[in-house]
C-alpha positions in Angstrom: -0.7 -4.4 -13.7 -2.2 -3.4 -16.7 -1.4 -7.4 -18.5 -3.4 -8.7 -15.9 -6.5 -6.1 -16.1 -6.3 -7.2 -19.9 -7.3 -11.0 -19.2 -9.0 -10.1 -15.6 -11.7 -7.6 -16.4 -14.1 -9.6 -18.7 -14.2 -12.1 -16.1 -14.8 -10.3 -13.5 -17.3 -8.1 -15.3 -19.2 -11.1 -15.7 -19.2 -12.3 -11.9 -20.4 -8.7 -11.0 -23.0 -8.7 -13.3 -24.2 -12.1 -12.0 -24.3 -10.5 -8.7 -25.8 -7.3 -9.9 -23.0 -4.7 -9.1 -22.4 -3.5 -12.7 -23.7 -0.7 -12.2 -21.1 0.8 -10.3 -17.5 1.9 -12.3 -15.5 -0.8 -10.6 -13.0 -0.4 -13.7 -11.8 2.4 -12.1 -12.0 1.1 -8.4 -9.5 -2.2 -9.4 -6.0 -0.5 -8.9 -3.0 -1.9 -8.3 -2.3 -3.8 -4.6 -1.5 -1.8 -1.9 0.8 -4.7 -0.2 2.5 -6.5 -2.8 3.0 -9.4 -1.3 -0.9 -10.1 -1.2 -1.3 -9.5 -4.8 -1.1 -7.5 -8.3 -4.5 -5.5 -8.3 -6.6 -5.1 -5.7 -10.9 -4.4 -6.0 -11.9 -2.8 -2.8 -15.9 -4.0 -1.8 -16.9 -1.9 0.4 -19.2 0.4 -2.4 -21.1 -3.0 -3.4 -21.5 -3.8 0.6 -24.0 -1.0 0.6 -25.7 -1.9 -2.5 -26.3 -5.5 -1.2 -26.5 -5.1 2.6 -23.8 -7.3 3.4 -20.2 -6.6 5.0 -17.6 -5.7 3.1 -15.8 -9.5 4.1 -18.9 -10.9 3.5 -19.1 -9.5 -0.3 -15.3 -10.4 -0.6 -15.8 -13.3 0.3 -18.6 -14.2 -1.8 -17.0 -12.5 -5.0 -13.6 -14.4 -4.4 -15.4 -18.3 -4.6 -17.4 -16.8 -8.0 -13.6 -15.2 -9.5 -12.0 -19.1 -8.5 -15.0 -20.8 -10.1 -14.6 -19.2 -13.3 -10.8 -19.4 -12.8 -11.3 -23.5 -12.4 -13.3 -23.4 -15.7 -11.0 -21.6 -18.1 -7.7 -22.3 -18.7 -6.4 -19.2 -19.9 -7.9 -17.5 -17.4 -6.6 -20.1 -14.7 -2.9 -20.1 -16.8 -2.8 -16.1 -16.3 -4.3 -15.4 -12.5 -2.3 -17.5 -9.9 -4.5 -16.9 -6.9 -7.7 -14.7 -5.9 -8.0 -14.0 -2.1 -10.2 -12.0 -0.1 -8.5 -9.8 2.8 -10.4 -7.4 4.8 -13.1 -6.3 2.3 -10.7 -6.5 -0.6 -10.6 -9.0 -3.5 -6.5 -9.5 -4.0 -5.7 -10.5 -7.4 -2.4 -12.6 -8.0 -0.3 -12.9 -11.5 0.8 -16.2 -12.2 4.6 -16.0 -12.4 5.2 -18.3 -15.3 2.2 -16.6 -17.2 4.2 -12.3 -16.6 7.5 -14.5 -17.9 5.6 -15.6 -21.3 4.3 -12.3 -21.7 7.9 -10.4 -21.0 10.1 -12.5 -21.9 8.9 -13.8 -25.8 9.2 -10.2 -26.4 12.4 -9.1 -25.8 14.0 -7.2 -28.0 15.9 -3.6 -28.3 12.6 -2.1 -27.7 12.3 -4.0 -24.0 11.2 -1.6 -21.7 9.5 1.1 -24.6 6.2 1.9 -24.8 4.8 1.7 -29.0 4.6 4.5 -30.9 1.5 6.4 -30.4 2.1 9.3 -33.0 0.7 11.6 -29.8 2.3 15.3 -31.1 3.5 16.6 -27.4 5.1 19.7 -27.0 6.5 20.5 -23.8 8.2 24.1 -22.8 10.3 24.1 -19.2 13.2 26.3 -18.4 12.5 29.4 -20.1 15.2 31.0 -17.3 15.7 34.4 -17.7 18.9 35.0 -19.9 20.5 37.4 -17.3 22.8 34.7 -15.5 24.5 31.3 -15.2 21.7 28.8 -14.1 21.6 27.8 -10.4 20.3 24.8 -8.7 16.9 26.7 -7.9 16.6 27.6 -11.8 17.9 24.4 -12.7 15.0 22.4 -11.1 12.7 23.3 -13.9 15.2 21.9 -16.4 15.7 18.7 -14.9 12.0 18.2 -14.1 11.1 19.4 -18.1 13.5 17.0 -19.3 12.8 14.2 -17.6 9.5 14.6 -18.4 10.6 15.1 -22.3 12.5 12.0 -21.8 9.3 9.8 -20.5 6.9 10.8 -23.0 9.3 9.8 -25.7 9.7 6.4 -24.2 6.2 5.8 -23.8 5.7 6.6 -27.3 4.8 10.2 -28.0 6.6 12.5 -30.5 7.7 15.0 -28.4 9.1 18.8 -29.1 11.0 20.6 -26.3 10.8 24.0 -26.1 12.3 27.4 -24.7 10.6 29.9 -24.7 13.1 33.4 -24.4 12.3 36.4 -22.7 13.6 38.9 -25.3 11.9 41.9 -24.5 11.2 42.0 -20.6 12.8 44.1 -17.6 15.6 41.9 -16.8 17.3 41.4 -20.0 16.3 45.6 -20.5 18.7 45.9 -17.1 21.4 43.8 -18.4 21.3 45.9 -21.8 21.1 49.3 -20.1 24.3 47.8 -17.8 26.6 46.6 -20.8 25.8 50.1 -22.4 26.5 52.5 -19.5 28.8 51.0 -17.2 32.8 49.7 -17.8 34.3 46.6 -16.4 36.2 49.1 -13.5 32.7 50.5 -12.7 31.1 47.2 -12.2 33.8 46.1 -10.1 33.7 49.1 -7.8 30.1 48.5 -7.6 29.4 45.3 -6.3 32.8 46.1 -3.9 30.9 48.5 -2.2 28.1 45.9 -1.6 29.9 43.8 0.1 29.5 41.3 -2.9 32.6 38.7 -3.9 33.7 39.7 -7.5 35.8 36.3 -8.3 35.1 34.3 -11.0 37.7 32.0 -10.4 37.1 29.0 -13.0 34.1 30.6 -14.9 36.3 33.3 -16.3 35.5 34.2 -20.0 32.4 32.1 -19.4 29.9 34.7 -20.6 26.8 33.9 -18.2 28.8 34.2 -15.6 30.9 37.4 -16.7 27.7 39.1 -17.6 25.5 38.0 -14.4 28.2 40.6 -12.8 26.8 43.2 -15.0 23.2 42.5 -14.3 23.6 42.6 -10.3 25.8 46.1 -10.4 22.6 47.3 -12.7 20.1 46.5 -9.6 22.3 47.5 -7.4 22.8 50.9 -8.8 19.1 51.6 -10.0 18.0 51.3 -6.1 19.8 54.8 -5.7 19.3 56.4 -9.3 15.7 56.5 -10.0 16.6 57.5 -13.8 17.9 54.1 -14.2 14.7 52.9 -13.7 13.0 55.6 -16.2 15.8 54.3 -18.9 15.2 50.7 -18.5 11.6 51.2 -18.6 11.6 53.2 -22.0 13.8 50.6 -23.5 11.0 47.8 -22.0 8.2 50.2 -23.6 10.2 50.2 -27.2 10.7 46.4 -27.0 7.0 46.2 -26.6 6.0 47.7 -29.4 8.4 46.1 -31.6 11.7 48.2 -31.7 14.0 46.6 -33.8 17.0 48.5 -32.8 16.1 48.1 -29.2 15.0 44.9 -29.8 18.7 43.9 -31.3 20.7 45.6 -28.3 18.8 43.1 -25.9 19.7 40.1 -28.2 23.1 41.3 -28.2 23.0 41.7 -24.4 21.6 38.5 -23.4 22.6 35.6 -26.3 26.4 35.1 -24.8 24.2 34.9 -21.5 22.1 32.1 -23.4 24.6 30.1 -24.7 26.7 29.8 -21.6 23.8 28.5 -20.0 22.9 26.2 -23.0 26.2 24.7 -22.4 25.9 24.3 -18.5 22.5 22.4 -19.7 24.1 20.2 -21.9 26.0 18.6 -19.3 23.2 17.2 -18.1 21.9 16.4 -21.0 19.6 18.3 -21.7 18.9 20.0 -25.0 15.8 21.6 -26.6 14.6 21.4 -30.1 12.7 24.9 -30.6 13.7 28.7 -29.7 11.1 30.6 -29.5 11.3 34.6 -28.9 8.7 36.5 -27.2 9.2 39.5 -29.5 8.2 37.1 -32.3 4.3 38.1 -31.9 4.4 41.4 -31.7 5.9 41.8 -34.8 3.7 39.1 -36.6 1.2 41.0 -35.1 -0.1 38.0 -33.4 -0.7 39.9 -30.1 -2.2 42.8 -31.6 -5.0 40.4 -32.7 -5.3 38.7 -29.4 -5.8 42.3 -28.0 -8.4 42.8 -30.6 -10.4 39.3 -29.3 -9.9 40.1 -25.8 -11.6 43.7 -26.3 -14.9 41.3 -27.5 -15.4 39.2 -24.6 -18.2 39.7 -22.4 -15.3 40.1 -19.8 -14.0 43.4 -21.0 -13.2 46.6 -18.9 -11.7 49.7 -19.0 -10.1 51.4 -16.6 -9.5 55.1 -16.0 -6.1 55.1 -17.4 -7.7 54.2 -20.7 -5.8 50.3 -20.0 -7.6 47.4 -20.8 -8.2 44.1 -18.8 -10.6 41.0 -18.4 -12.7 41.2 -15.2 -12.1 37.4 -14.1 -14.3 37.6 -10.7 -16.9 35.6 -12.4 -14.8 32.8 -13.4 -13.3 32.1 -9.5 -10.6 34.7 -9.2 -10.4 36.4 -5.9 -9.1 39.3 -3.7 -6.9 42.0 -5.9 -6.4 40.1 -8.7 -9.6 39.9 -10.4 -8.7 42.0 -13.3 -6.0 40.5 -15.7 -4.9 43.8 -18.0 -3.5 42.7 -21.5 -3.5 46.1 -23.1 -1.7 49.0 -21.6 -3.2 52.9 -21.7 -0.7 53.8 -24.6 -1.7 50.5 -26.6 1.2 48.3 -25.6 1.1 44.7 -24.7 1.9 43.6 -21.6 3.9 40.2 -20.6 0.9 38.3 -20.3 -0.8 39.4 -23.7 2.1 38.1 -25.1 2.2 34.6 -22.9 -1.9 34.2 -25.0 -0.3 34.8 -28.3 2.3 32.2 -27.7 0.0 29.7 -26.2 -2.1 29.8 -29.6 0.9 29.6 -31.9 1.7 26.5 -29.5 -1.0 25.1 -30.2 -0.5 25.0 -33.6 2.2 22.6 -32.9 0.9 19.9 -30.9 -2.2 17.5 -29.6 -1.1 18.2 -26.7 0.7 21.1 -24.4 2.4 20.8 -21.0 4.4 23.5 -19.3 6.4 23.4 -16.1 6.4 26.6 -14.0 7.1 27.4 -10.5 4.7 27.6 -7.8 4.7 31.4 -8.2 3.2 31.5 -11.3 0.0 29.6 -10.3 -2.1 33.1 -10.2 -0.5 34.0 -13.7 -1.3 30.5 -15.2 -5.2 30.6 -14.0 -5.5 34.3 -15.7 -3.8 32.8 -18.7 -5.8 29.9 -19.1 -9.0 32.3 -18.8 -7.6 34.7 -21.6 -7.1 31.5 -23.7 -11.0 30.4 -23.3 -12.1 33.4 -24.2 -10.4 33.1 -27.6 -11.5 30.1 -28.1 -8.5 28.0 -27.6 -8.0 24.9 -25.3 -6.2 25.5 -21.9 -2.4 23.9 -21.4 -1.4 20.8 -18.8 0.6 22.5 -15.8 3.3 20.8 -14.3 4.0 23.2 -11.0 7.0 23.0 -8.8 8.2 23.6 -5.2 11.6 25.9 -4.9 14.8 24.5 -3.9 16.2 26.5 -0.9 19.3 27.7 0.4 20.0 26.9 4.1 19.5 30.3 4.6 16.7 31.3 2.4 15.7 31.3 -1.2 17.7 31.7 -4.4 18.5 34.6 -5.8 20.4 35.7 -9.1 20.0 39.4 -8.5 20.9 39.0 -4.9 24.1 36.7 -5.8 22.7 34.5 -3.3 23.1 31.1 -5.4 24.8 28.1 -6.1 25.9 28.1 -9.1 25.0 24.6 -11.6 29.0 24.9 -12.9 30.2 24.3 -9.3 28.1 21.8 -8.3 29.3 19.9 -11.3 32.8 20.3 -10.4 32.1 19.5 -7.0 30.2 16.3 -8.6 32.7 15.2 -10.7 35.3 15.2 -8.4 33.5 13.5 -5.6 32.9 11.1 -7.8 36.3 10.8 -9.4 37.6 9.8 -5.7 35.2 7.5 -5.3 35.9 5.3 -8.6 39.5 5.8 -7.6 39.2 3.7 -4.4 37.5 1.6 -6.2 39.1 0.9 -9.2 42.5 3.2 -9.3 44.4 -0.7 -10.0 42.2 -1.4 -13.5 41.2 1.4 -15.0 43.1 4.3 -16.9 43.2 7.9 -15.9 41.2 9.1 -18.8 38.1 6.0 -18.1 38.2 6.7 -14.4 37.4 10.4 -15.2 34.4 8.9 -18.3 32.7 7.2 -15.3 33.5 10.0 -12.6 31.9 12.4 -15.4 29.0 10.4 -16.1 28.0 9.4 -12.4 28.1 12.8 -11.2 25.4 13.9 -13.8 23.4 11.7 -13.1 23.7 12.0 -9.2 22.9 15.8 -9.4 19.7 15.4 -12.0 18.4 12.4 -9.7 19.1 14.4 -6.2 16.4 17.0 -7.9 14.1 14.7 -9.7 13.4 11.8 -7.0 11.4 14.1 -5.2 8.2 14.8 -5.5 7.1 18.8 -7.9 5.2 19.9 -5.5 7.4 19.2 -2.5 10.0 22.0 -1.5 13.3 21.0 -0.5 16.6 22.7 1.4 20.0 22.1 -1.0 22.6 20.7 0.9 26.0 19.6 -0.8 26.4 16.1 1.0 22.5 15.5 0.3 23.3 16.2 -3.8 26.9 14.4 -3.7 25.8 11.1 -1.9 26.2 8.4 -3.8 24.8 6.1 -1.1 21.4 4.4 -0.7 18.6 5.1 -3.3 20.4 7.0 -6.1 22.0 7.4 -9.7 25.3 5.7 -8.9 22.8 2.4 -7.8 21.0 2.3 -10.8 23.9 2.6 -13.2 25.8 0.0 -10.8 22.5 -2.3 -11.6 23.3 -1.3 -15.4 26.8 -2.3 -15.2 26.2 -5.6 -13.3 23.6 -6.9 -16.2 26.3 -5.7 -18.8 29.4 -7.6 -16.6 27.2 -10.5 -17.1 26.8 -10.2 -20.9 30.2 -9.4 -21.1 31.3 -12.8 -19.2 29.0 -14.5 -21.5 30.6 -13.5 -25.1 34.1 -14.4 -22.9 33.5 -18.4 -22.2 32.6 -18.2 -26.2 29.0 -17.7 -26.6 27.0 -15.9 -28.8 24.8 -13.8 -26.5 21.9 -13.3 -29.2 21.8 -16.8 -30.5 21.2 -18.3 -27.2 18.4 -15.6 -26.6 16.9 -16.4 -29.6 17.3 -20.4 -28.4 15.8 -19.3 -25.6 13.0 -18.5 -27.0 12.4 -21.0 -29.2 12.6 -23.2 -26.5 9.9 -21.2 -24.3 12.0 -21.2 -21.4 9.7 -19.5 -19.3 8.0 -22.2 -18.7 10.6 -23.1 -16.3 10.0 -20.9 -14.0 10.1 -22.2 -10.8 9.0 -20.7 -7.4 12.3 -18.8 -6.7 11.5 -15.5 -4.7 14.1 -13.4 -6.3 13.2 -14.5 -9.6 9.7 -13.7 -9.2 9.7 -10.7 -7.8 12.0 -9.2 -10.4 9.3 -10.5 -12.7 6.1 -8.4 -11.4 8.1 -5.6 -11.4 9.0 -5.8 -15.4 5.7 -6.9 -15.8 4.6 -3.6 -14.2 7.4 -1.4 -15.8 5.3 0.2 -18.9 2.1 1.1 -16.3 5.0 2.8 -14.0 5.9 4.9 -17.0 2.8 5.8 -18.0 1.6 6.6 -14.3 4.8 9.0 -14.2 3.8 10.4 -17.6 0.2 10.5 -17.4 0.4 12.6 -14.1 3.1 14.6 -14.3 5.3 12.5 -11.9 8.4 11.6 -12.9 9.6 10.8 -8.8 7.3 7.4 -9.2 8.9 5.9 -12.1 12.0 7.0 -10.4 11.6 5.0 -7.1 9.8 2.0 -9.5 13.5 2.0 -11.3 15.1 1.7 -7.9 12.8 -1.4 -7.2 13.5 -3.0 -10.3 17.7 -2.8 -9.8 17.0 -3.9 -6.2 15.5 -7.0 -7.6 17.2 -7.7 -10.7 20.5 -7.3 -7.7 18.4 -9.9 -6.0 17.7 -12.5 -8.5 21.7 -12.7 -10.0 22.7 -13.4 -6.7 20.6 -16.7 -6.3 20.4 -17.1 -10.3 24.2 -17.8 -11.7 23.8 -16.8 -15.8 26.9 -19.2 -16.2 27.4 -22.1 -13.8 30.5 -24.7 -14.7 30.7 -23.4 -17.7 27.5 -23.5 -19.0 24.8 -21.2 -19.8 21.6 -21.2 -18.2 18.7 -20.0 -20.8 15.9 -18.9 -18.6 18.6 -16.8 -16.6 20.2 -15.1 -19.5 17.1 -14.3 -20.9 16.0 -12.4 -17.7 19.1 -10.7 -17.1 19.4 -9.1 -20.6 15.5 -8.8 -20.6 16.3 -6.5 -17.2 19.3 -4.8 -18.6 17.7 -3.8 -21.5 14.6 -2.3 -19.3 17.4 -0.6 -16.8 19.0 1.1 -19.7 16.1 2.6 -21.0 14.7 2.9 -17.8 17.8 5.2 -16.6 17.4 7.2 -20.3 14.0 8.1 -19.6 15.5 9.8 -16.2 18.6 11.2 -17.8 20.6 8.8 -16.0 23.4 8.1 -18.1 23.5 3.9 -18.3 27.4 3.4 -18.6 28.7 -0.3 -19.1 31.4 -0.1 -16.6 31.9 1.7 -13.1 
C-alpha cells in the first residue's frame, strides 16, 4: 500500500541504518503482505540475517521493538501505522484504519478511484486482425486484452492512442481480392458444398465480414488444387509490395466492407480505436526503402545467393534456423517484416512510450524485430504476449471455418442474459429496459470471461464457461454498482441532498469515527490499495490482477452495507454515506477501466 510506504519508509530507513542494513535495497524487498489479515506490507529479514549472524526471528524481532519505539515517539507516525509485528522472519506492517479513512475519504470526489494526470504519451496497437473475416473469439482475445489495457492506462493517467494497424498489402487480403475478382456467388457456393463446409449465414446475411469470409475460404480451398492461383495471388502480393496503386486499390476495395463489419462487431464491446494505420503507407513514403538502406550498413549484413538481403542475428541470441531475418528480397522488394521496422519508427514518433499485444506465435518475429530496430538506432517496443483460446476440438481457424463467431456469442449473450433479468425482474421493468440491462450484462460477461485470466495462460472456450453469470464475474460487479447506486437513490427519496451531506461529511471529519467494524475495515484497505492495484495491472501488463482486486472490493463494499445501514429510521448516517458513494464512485471507474459497463439498475 503505496499510502503507507509514503509515511513508513523514512522511518524505517532510519532503524535500518541504526542497525547497519542500509546497504541492502530493502525498498524493493517491502512488498505488500502475503496474508492480509497480518498486515499491509510485509519486509522479509532473512537477507539482513546473513549480514548480522542472527536468525531471521531473531532480526525480526529485534527490528519490530526499534519500528514500535519510533512509532511511540511520533505521532504521525503512531496516527498512520496501527501495529508492527514480527512473524516468522517477517516484519508485518499494519494501516491504521481511521488513518486509510482520512486519506480516502477527504478526497472524494468524481475523480475517486483515478490515478492524476501524468501527461505519459502511450500508444498502444492490439487487434490488427487480418481484414479477411468476421472476428472470432480466438481473434477477439487480442481486442479485449488491448482495450482493457487502453482503458487502464487512461485511468491511471496516461494519454493514451489506440491503434490498428491494417494489413493492406499481404497474402490474405491478396486471396480475398483475387476471390471477389474471379469467382461468382454460384461458384463460391458450389465450392465450399463440395467441402463439406455449412454455407448459412442465417442472421449475418448482408453483413459484409461475414458474406465475404465465404469468399476468402472458397479461395484457399480452391488454390490447394490450382497451383496458378497461387502464381496470381503472389504477383498481386509482389505489386502491392512495391507500391501498386491499382493493385493496391483492388485490395482496399476487397477487404474495407470486411473491416467495417468487424469494426462494428468491436463496438459492441466497446471497443474503438483512435488511429488507422495502413501498411502500404511506407512503401510509398518511402519510409521502408530507407530502413532497407540502414539495414544494408549494419555490421550484421549478409547476402545470400539469391542476391536477398538479411541481418545475421546469431550474435545477438537467436538460434537454430532462424538466425537470418531477410528484409530485402532478390528483386528489391520489402518483405512483411521490413515493413513492421518502418512502422515501429513512425510509432515512435507518436509516443514516450509503445506497447503492442501479439500472440504467442509471433514471439520469434518480435525478437527479430526488436533487433532490426537497434540496429537503426531506435528504442525497442513493450510486448504484451498472449495464450490462444481453443476450441474443444482444436485451435481456431478463419480459413478452416472452424470458429465461433463474436456475433453469435453476443446473441447467445444477450439472450442468456435477457432470461435471467426476466426472472428477476419481468414484474418492474419494461420490455425495452429489461433488454438495456440484458444488452449491457452480456458485454460485459463475454469481455470479463476473456480478460480475468491470466495473457500468458491458454484456455479451452466453452459456452456455459462464457455465459455464466455466477460466481466471480461481470454481472457481480455491476450488481455491486447497482447496489451503491440503490443506495444513493434511496437517499435523494427520504429528501436528502446526497452532495450536501457529503460535503457535511467532510467538514465534520467523519472518519474519525471509525470504529473497529470488520466489514468496514476491510472495505477500507482495499480502496486504500485500489490505485497500487491499477498501476500493478498497468505497469506489468496484467490486467487479470486489477480484475480479481475489483472483485475483492464489490465483495467488501457487499459486506460492509449489510452491517452498515446508509439510512436507519429515517436518518442519514455520514460516515456510511460517505463510504458507500466513496466505493461506488471507485466501482464505476473501476468496471470502466475493464470495459465493464457500470449500469445503475439490474
Amino acid at each position: 500500500m503505496e499510502l503507507l510506504r509514503k509515511v513508513l519508509e523514512p522511518h524505517l530507513a532510519e532503524v535500518l541504518a541504526a542497525a547497519g542494513l542500509d546497504n541492502l535495497p530493502w525498498q524493493k524487498m517491502l512488498t505488500i503482505a502475503r496474508e492480509s489479515a497480518q498486515g499491509d506490507l510485509a519486509l522479509p529479514c532473512f537477507p539482513f540475517a546473513k549480514i548480522l549472524k542472527q536468525s531471521p526471528v531473531q532480526v525480526a524481532n529485534d527490528l519490530c521493538e526499534a519500528v514500535q519505539l519510533r512509532k511511540s515517539q511520533d505521532n504521525d507516525f503512531d496516527e498512520a501505522l496501527l501495529s508492527v509485528e514480527a512473524i516468522n522472519g517477517y516484519l508485518n506492517f499494519m494501516t491504521n484504519p481511521a488513518w486509510i479513512a482520512k486519506q480516502i475519504l477527504s478526497q472524494y470526489d468524481e475523480n475517486s478511484g483515478k490515478a492524476a494526470n501524468k501527461g505519459h504519451r502511450v500508444l498502444i496497437e492490439h487487434t490488427s486482425a487480418n481484414p479477411n473475416g468476421p472476428f472470432h473469439v480466438g481473434r477477439a482475445r487480442n481486442a479485449i486484452l488491448g482495450d482493457t489495457l487502453v482503458r487502464l492506462h487512461r485511468l491511471h493517467g496516461h494519454e493514451v492512442q489506440a491503434e490498428y494497424y491494417v494489413d493492406d498489402m499481404g497474402k490474405q487480403v491478396g486471396i480475398l481480392a483475387w476471390a471477389l475478382k474471379n469467382l461468382d456467388a454460384e461458384k463460391v457456393s458450389e465450392v465450399l458444398a463440395s467441402a463439406g463446409r455449412q454455407d448459412d449465414l442465417g442472421p449475418w446475411q448482408g453483413k459484409q465480414d461475414h458474406e465475404r469470409v465465404r469468399w476468402y475460404q472458397a479461395a484457399n480451398i480452391v488454390k490447394e488444387n490450382n497451383p496458378q492461383v497461387d502464381e496470381e495471388v503472389g504477383e498481386m502480393v509482389r505489386l502491392s509490395e512495391e507500391g501498386d496503386q491499382e493493385v493496391l486499390q483492388s485490395f482496399n476495395d476487397a477487404y474495407q466492407p470486411v473491416l467495417d463489419g468487424m469494426l462494428d462487431t468491436l463496438a459492441e464491446l466497446g471497443i474503438e480505436y483512435d488511429a488507422f494505420t495502413k501498411e502500404s503507407k511506407f512503401v510509398v513514403d518511402g519510409s521502408v526503402g530507407l530502413i532497407m538502406e540502414q539495414l544494408e550498413a549494419s555490421e550484421l549484413h549478409g547476402t545470400a545467393d539469391n542476391g536477398a538481403h538479411y541481418l545475421e542475428l546469431e550474435s545477438k541470441g537467436i538460434k537454430g534456423k532462424s538466425t537470418k531475418f531477410f528484409f530485402r528480397r532478390g528483386d528489391g522488394s520489402s518483405l512483411y517484416a521490413t515493413r513492421d521496422v518502418a512502422y515501429h519508427q513512425w510509432k515512435w514518433q507518436q509516443c514516450d512510450r509503445l506497447i503492442n499485444i501479439l500472440g504467442e506465435d509471433h514471439k520469434l518475429q518480435s525478437r527479430q524485430v526488436g533487433i532490426a530496430l537497434e540496429e537503426v538506432g531506435q528504442r525497442v517496443p513493450e510486448v504484451v504476449f498472449y495464450a490462444f483460446i481453443k476450441l474443444p476440438d482444436g485451435k481456431m481457424s478463419t480459413r478452416r471455418g472452424n470458429v465461433v463467431f463474436m456475433d453469435d456469442l453476443l446473441v447467445e449473450a444477450r439472450a442468456h442474459a435477457l432470461l435471467a433479468v426476466k426472472e428477476l425482474r419481468a414484474d418492474e421493468l419494461s420490455q425495452e429496459k429489461m433488454e438495456e440491462i440484458a444488452e449491457a450484462v452480456a458485454s460485459s460477461a463475454v469481455r470479463f470471461n476473456i480478460i480475468h485470466v491470466a495473457p500468458e495462460k491458454g484456455f479451452t472456450f466453452r459456452w456455459e464457461d462464457a455465459l455464466s453469470f455466477e460466481g466471480d464475474s461481470a454481472p457481480f460487479l455491476m450488481y455491486s454498482h447497482t447496489r451503491a447506486c440503490a443506495i444513493r437513490r434511496k437517499v435523494v427519496r427520504e429528501g436528502h441532498d446526497v452532495e450536501a451531506l457529503i460535503e457535511e461529511a467532510k467538514s465534520q471529519e467523519v472518519w474519525n469515527q471509525v470504529g473497529d467494524s470488520k466489514s468496514a475495515n476491510e472495505l477500507l484497505r482495499l480502496l486504500g490499495r485500489h490505485l497500487d492495484a491499477l498501476e500493478n495491472a498497468v505497469e506489468n501488463h496484467r490486467p487479470h490482477l486489477f480484475a480479481s482486486h475489483l472483485l475483492a472490493l464489490a465483495s467488501a463494499f457487499n459486506g460492509f452495507y449489510r452491517d452498515h445501514p446508509v439510512i436507519f429510521e429515517g436518518k442519514v448516517n455520514l460516515l456510511n454515506l460517505l463510504l458507500s458513494e466513496t466505493s461506488r464512485r471507485h466501482l464505476a471507474s473501476g468496471c470502466q477501466g475493464l470495459g465493464v459497463i457500470p449500469i445503475e439498475e439490474m
